[in-house]
C-alpha positions as CSV (number, residue, x, y, z in Angstrom):
1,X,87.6,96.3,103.3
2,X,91.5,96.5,103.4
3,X,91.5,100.3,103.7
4,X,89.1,99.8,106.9
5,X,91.3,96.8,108.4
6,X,94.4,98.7,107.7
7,X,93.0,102.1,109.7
8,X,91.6,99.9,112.6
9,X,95.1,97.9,112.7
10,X,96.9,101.5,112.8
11,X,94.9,102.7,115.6
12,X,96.0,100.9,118.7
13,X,99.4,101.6,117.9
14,X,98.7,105.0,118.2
15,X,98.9,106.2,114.4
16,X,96.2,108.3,112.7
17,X,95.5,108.1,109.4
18,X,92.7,110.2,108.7
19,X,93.2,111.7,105.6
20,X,95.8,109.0,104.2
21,X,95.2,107.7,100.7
22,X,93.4,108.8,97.3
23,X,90.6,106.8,98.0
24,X,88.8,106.7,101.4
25,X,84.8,106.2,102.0
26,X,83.6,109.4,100.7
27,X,85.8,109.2,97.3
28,X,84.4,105.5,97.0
29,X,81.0,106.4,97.5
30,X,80.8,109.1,94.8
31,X,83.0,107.1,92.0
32,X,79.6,104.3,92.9
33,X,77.0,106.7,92.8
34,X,78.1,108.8,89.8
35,X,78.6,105.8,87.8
36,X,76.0,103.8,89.0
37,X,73.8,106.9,87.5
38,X,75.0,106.2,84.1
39,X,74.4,102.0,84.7
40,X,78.3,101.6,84.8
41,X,78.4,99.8,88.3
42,X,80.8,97.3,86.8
43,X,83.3,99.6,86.3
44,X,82.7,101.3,89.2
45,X,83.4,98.5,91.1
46,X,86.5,97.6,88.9
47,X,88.1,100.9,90.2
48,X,87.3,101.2,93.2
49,X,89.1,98.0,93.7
50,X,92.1,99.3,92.3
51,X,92.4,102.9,94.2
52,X,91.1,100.8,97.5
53,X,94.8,98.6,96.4
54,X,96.6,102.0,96.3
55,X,95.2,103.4,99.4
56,X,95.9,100.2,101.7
57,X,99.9,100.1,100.1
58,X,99.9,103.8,101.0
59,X,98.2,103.3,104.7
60,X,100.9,100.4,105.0
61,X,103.8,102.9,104.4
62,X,102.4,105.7,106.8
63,X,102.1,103.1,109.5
64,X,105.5,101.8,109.1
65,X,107.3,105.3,108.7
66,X,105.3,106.0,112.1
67,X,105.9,102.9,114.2
């Protein structure tokens, strides 16, 4: 949910960041799914936390360096 927040924060102020980070929605969906298909949700989950915590610290930088 970070990653979202931190794109809808970036928005008003007029910065676009599309594109920004090594894990948006369509990354996270496919680490789910493909593990999910071999009943490894639990890691899944584990690193999709972690790359969602690298893409929200890299979203945080691009806003700053923009604003």
């Amino acid at each position: 949910m970070l990653t979202s927040y931190a794109r809808a924060r970036a928005e008003p102020l007029g910065v676009d960041l599309r594109g920004v980070g090594i894990a948006e929605r369509p990354e996270r969906l496919i680490i789910l799914s493909s593990f999910s298909f071999f009943s490894l949700v639990g890691y899944a989950v584990m690193l999709i936390v972690i790359l969602e915590g690298a893409t929200f610290v890299q979203r945080v930088i691009v806003t700053l360096k923009k604003v």
